[in-house]
C-alpha positions as CSV (number, residue, x, y, z in Angstrom):
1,X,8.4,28.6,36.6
2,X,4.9,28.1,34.9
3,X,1.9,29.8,35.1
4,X,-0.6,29.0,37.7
5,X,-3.4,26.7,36.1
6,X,-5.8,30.0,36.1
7,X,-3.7,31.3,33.6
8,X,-3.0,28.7,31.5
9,X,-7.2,28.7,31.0
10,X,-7.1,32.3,31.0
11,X,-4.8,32.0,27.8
12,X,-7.4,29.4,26.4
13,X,-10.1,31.4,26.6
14,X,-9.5,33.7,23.8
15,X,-10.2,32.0,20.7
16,X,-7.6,33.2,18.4
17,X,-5.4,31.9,20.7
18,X,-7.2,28.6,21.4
19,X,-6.8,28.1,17.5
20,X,-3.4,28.9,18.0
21,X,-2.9,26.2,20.1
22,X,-5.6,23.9,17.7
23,X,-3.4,25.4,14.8
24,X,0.4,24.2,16.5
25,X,-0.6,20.7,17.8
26,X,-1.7,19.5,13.9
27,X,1.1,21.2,12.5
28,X,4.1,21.4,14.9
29,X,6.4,24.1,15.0
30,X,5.9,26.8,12.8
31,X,6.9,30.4,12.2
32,X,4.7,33.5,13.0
33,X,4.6,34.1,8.9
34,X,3.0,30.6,8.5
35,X,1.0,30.7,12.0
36,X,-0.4,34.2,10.8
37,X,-2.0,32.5,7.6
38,X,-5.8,31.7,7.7
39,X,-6.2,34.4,10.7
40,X,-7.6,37.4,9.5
41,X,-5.4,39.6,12.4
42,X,-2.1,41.3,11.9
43,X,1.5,39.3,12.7
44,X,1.9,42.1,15.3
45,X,-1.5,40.8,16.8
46,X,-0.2,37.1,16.5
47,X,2.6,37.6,18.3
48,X,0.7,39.2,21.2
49,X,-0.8,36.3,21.2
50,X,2.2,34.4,21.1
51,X,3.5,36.6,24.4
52,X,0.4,35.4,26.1
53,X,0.5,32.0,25.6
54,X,4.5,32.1,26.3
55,X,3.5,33.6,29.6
56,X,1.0,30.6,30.1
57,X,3.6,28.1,29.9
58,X,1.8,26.9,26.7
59,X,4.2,27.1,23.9
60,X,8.0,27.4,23.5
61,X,10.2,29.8,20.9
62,X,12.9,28.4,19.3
63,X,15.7,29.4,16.6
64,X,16.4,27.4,12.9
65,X,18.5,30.3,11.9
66,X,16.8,33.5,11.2
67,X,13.0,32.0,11.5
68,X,11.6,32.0,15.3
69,X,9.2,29.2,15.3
70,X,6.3,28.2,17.7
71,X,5.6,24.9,19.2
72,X,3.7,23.6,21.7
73,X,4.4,22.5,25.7
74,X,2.6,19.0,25.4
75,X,3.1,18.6,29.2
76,X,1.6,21.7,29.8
77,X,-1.4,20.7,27.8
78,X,-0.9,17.6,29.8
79,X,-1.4,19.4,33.1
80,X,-4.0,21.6,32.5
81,X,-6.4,18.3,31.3
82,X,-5.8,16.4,34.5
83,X,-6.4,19.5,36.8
84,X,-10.2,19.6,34.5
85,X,-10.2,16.1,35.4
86,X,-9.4,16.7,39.1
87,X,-12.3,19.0,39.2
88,X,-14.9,16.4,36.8
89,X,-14.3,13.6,39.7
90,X,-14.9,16.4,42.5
91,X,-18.2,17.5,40.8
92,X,-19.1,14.0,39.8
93,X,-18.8,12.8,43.7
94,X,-20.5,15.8,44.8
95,X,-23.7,15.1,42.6
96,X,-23.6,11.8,43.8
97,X,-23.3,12.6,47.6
98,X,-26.4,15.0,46.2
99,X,-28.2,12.5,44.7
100,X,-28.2,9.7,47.8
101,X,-29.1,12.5,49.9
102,X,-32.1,13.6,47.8
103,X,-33.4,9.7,47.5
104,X,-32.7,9.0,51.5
């Protein structure tokens, strides 16, 4: 079961973590050694990190022996743009309605 898309933007908007998720979709899976390069926060931070975006449906653990890497959920990437789309037509249509209204 996924997060509810309040979490999922919840997770976003930290932005270690949203160049976490910046960081996984150029490189792909990685591990928490290579993820933790270039951030100036602990691996134990990172993987708290990890945890949160785990929770958000946003990325996926996997095994390749002893190294735990980190990828991405593309669908749930996928999801979250076309609820933000959802609610860009919504507000669009309302500042039109708006706008006839103010010109009638």
């Amino acid at each position: 079961m996924h997060a509810r898309p309040a979490a999922v933007f919840a997770a976003l908007g930290d932005e270690t973590r949203l160049r976490m998720v910046d960081r996984l979709g150029r490189e792909g899976p990685v591990s928490i050694a290579r993820l933790t390069d270039g951030f100036a926060i602990t691996r134990q931070a990172i993987s708290k990190h990890l945890r949160v975006l785990r929770t958000a449906g946003l990325v996926r653990q996997s095994r390749r022996g002893r190294e735990s890497l980190w990828q991405l959920e593309e669908k749930r990437l996928a999801d979250a743009r076309r609820h933000l789309q959802t609610i860009s037509r919504q507000w669009d249509e309302r500042l039109e309605r708006l706008k006839s209204f103010v010109e009638r």
